[in-house]
N, C-alpha and C positions, 0 to 999 in steps of 0.2 A: 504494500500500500504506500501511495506518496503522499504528500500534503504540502501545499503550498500557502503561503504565507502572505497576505496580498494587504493595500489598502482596503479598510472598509470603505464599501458603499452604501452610499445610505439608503438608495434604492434598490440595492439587492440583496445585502445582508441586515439594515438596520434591524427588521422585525423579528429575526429569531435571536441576536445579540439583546434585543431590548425585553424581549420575552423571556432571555436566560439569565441576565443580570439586574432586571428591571430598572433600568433608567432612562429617565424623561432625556428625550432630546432637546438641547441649548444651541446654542448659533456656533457654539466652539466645541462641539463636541467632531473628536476624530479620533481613527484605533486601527488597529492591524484585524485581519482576520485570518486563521489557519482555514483552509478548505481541502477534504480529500476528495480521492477520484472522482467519486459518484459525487460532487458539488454539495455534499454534507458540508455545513460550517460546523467547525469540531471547540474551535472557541477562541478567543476574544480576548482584545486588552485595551480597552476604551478609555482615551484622556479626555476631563473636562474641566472647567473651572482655572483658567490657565491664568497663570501673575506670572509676574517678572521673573522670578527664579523654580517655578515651582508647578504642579498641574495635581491634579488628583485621580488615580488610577483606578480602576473598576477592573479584576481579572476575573472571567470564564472560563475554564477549561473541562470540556466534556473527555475529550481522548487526552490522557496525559502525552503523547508521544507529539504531541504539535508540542511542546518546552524544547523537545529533543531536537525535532526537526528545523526550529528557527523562529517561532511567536514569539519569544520573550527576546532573542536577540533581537530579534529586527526592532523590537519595540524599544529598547535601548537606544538603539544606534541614532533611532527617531529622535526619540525624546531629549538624548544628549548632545549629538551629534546635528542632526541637521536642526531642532527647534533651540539647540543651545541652553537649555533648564540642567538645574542641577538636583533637585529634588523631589519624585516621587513620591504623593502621599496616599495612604488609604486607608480607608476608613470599613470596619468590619463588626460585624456583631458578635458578642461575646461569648453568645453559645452557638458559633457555626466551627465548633470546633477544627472540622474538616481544613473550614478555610484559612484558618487560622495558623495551620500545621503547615499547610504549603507556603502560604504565604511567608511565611518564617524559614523556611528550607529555600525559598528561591532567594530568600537575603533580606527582606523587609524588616525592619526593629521594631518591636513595639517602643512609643514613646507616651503615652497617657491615655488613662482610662477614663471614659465620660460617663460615672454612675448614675444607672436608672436614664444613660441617656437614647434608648434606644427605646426601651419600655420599660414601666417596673420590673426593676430583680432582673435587666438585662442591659448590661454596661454596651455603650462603643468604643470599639477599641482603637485607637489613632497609634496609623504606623509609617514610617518613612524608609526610603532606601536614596540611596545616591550610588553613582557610576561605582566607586569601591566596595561598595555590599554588592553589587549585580555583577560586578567584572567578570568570573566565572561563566554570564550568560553573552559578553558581550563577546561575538566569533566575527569576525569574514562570511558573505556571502558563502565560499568558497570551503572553509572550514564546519558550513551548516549543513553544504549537498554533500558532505563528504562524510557527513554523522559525526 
């Protein structure tokens, strides 16, 4: 199986991305999308809310093997390299433990807890990475089709 790593479209991928990570579309919203053979989108890594140094990241990932294949670098390389930002933030609920676990393994810090700020008895959790906590995801085109 292959998987390719494309700009989102907003009119061809926004609605299962918005359906998977539920987020309202903004006028600055833009993200990568993995897609395999059969034009499944496998998942997602949408920037919004963008300032001067910084943007807030939303990740999807249905098939783990789009990390492998190049969604998270490519989305790096974006994020750093061509938009120039240095810091990645996101924001996560407390009891998605799942998410919480990747997110932390692909290099994100947790940095403050928002008690009860999600719902009662259910904190958000605020996390950051920068180019040095992701460096491990940041490859070459060339070193992604090569696994």
């Amino acid at each position: 199986m292959s998987i390719s790593v494309v700009p989102m479209s907003i009119e061809h991928h926004w609605g299962i991305v918005q359906e998977k990570i539920g987020l309202f579309m903004s006028e600055d919203t833009r993200g990568i999308v993995a897609i395999e053979d059969d034009g499944t989108v496998s998942g997602s890594i949408v920037f919004q809310n963008w300032a001067y140094s910084s943007a807030m990241v939303h990740i999807w990932v249905e098939n783990p093997m789009v990390i492998r294949r190049g969604l998270l670098s490519e989305a790096c390389r974006y994020f750093f390299d061509v938009c120039g930002k240095t810091v990645m933030v996101g924001m996560t609920v407390a009891d998605n433990y799942d998410a919480l676990k990747f997110i932390a393994h692909v290099g994100f810090k947790e940095k403050y807890r928002i008690k009860d700020g999600f719902k009662e008895g259910v904190d958000w959790v605020l996390q950051e990475a920068r180019r040095e906590d992701l460096s491990r995801w940041i490859k070459s085109k060339e070193e992604v089709a090569h696994g």
